[in-house]
N, C-alpha and C positions, 0 to 999 in steps of 0.2 A: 748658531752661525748667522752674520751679519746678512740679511738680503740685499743682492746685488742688485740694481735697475742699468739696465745692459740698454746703450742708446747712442752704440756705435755698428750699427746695422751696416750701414756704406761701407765698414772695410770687410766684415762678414757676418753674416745674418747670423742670431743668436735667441734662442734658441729654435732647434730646428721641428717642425710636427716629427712627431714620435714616431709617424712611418718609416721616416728617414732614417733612424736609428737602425730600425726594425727590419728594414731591406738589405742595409750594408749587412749588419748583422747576420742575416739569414742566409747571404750568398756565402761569405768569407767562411761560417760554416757547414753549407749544402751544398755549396756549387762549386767553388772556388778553380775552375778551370780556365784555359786560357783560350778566349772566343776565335775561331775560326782556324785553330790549328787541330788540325784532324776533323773528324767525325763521330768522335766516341757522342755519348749522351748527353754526357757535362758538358762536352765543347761546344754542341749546337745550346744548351739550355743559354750558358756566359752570352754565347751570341744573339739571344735572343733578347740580353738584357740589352744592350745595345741598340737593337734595334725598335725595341719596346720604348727606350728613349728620347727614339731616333723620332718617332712616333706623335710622342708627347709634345717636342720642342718643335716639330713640322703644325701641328695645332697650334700651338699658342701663337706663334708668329705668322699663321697662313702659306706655309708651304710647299705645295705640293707634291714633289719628290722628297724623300728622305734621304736617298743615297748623296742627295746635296748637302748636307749638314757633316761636317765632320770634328771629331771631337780632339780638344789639346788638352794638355795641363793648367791653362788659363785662360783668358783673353789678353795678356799679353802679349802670348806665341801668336793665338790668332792673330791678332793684328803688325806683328814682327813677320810674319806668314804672309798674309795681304800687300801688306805695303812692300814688299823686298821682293815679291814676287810676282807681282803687277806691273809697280813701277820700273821705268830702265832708263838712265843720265840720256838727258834731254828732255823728259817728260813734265808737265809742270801740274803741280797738286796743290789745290786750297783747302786752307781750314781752318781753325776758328782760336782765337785767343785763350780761351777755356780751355783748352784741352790737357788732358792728365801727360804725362810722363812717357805713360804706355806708348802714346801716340806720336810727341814730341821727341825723346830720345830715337827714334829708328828713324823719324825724318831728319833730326840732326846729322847721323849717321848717311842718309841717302844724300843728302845736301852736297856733301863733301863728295859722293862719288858722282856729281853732277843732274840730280834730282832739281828743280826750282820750286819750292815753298814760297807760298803767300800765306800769311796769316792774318784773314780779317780780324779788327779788333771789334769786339765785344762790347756793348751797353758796361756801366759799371755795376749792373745788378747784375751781370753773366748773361744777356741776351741778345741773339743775332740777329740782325735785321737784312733780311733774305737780298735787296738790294745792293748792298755793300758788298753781298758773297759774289752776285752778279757783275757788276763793277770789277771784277779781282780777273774773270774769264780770262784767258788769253787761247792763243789757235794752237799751243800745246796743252793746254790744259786737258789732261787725260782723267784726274779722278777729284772727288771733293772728300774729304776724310772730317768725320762731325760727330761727338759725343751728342746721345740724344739729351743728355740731362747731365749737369753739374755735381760732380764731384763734392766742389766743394759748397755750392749755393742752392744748390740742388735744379738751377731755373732748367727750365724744359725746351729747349730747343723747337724751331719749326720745322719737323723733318719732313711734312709732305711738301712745305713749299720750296724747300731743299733738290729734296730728291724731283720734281719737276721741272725744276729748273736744268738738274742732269740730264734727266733725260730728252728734256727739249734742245740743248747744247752737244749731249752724244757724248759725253762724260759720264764716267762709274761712280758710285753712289756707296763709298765705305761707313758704316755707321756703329759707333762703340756704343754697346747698350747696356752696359757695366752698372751703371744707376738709375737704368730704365726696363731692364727685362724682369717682369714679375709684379710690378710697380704700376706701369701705365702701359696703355695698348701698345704693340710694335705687329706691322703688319706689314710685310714686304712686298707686298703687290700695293697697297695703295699707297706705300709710303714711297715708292718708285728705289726700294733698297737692292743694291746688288749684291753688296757684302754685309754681310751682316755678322758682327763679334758679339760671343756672350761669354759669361762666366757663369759658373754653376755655385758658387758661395756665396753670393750677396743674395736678390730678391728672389731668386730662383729657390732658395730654399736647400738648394746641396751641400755637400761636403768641400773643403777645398780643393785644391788640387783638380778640378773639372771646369774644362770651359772647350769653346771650341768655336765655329765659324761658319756662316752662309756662304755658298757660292751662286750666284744666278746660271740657268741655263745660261750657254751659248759663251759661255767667261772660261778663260784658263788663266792659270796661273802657277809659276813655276815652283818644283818643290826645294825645300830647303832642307829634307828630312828625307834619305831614302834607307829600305832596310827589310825585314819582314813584316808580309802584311798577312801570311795565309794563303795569298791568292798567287799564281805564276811561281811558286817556287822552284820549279827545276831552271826558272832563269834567272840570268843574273840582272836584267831590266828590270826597271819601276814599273808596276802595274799602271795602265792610263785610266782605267775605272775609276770613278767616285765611290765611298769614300777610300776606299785602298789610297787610290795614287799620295794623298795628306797623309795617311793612318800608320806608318810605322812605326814598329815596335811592338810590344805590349802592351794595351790602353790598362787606363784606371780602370778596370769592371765595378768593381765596390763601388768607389769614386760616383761612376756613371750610373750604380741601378740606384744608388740616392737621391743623385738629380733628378733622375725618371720619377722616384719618387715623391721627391719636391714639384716639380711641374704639375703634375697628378694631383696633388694639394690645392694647388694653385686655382687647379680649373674646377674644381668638387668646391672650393669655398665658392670662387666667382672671381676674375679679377676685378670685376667693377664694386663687388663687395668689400673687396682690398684694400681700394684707389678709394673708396667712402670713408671707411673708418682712417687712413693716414691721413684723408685731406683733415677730417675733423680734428682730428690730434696734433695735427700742425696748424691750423686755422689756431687752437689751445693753446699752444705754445709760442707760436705768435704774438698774439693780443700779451698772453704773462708776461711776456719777455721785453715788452713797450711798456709794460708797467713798473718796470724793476728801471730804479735812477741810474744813470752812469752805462746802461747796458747799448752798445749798438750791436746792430741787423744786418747783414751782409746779402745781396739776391734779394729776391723781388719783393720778400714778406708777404706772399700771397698765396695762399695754400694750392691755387688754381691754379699758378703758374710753374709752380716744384713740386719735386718727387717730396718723400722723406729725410731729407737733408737739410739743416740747416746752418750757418758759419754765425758767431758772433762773440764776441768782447767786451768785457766788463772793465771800465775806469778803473786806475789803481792798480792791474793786474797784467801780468803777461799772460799768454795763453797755455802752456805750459802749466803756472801757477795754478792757475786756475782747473783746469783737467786735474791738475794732483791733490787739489784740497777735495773735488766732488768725489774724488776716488776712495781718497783716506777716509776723510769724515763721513762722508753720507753714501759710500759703496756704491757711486753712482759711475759707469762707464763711458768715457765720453773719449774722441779724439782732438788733441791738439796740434798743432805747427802747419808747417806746408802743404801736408795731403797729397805728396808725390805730383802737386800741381803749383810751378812758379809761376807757369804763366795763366794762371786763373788769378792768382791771388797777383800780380803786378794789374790785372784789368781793374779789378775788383779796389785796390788800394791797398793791399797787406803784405805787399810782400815784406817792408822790412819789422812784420809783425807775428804773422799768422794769426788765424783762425782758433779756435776754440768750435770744434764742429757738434752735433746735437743730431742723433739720425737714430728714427723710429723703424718700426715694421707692422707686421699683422697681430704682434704678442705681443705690442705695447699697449699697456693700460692708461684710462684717464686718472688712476691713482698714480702713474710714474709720473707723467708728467708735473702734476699739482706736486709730486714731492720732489721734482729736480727744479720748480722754479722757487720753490721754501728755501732748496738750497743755496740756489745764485744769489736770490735777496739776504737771507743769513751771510753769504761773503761776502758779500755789496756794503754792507753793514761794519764791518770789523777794520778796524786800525790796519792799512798795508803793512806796516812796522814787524808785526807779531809772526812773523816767520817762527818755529813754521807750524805755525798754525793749527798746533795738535788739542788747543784746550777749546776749539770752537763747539760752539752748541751743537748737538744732534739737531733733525729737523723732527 
């Protein structure tokens, strides 16, 4: 069997520690109860997974309640949950050129029911420069909504000087940390964060299907999901408790004691042990990648300034093209096109191109790397003509 070098992390982390396995595993056959309906044994253990997670994710980010944290099926919903229930027509929200889909389709959507959007534009390496967000203020201005780090460039956003600026202006502080939780520190007290969106698939280390969102003390926000939570059932009202009041339904338990178990990973290796070994491997990939003819760089090219992500394109090649020949010939995983992000790649210069994306983790080797830049130089090398490309060299 061909080995595969997996090096699309950003849309979900691959492969996961083995705990991860080993916990979903263990529940789905030991526990498999439904958390907070009744009192039997199971039902308190399910609930404990939860709260075990609850636990986890309140450490990594510095948060001191746990009942704040509540969990969804993404950070999509999170942030469809945030911004639709925060916001109300009149209200005026900035934010950043970069931003993914997630973010951009629900303010599309609030736009038209009388929301006001500013979208600072962006450096063309994907970077904000905190001034310009300040520039944008106005006396409705109620929230600032800001991916901590690129999608598709991976560049790092300034979120302490972000969130300072909210809260010296008395504006809320939404932050999607999609390509930043697990990766690089997020701390919501110094980071001056109110809302804070994660997802539990990408650095986090979990399964799909998990993610969920910060709320700050003293914030409400309206629900968009009401139903059973466990809690007040002889009535027919929404619980006003945290997490209840968000939480209806059945949650993912499996889902969620993975994540638990991802985080848990996360903190036993070290994140600043994490955030060493990626910068190094991108620092690698980097410099390789300035070495190969015809290749450009998209974002900062500076391992210090981005996550694990990086966008770039080969002369002679669609992006497309090029994702399918590292796939076929050298089993190599990459992502191609838009990245759910037009308005990163219109800052950036691609939109009528896209990206070819390149995104590592804690399980990437410096042997993948060295063997996916043999690969791009091997492409780089061959007649565009020879579609499709099935007699190229192994590397």
């Amino acid at each position: 069997m061909k080995k595969v070098i997996y090096l699309d992390n950003a849309a979900t982390s691959w492969p996961k520690p083995e705990i991860v396995y080993q916990v979903i595993d263990h529940f789905n056959r030991n526990i498999g109860a439904n958390p907070g309906r009744g009192s039997s044994s199971k039902t308190l253990e399910a609930a404990s997974v939860l709260l075990g997670t609850r636990e986890a994710l309140a450490k990594l980010f510095n948060i001191s309640d746990v009942s704040r944290i509540v969990f969804t099926k993404n950070i999509t919903e999170s942030i469809n949950i945030v911004l639709k229930g925060y916001l109300k027509p009149g209200d005026h929200i900035i934010t950043s050129s970069m931003e993914h889909n997630a973010v951009a389709r629900p303010l599309h959507v609030l736009e038209k029911a009388g929301v006001e959007v500013t979208y600072v534009t962006c450096a063309p390496d994907g970077s904000l420069y905190p001034p310009d967000l300040e520039r944008s203020w106005k006396k409705n201005t109620r929230m600032v909504c800001l991916l901590a780090a690129s999608n598709v460039t991976g560049t790092i956003q300034p979120l302490q000087e972000v969130g300072k600026i909210c809260r010296e202006r008395g504006g809320t502080f939404l932050v999607d940390s999609a390509q930043s939780a697990g990766n690089i520190p997020m701390n919501v007290l110094e980071q001056n964060i109110d809302f804070l969106a994660f997802t539990g698939h990408k650095g986090l280390f979990g399964p799909q299907g998990t993610g969920g969102f910060y709320i700050r003390p003293g914030l409400e926000i309206r629900t968009l999901i009401e139903g059973g939570t466990g809690s007040l059932s002889a009535e027919t009202r929404q619980p006003e408790s945290l997490p209840d009041k968000y939480e209806s339904g059945t949650p993912n338990t499996p889902g969620i004691a993975g994540l638990g178990a991802g985080v848990e990973f996360i903190q036993k290796i070290g994140l600043t042990v994490i955030r060493k070994h990626e910068k190094e491997l991108m620092g690698m990939l980097i410099d390789g990648l300035k070495d190969i003819r015809g290749v450009t760089i998209y974002g900062p090219a500076d391992s210090r300034r981005q996550t694990s992500a990086l966008s770039f394109n080969l002369a002679g090649f669609e992006c497309g093209e090029l994702g399918f020949l590292l796939d076929k010939n050298f089993g190599i995983i990459t992502r191609s096109g838009m990245h759910c992000a037009p308005l990163a790649h219109k800052t950036i210069g691609t939109l009528d191109q896209g990206t070819c994306r390149v995104s590592l983790n804690y399980f990437t080797t410096r042997e993948d790397i060295e063997t996916f830049l043999k690969a791009v130089s091997k492409i780089g090398q061959q007649p565009v003509n020879n579609l499709p490309w099935e007699n190229l060299e192994k590397v």
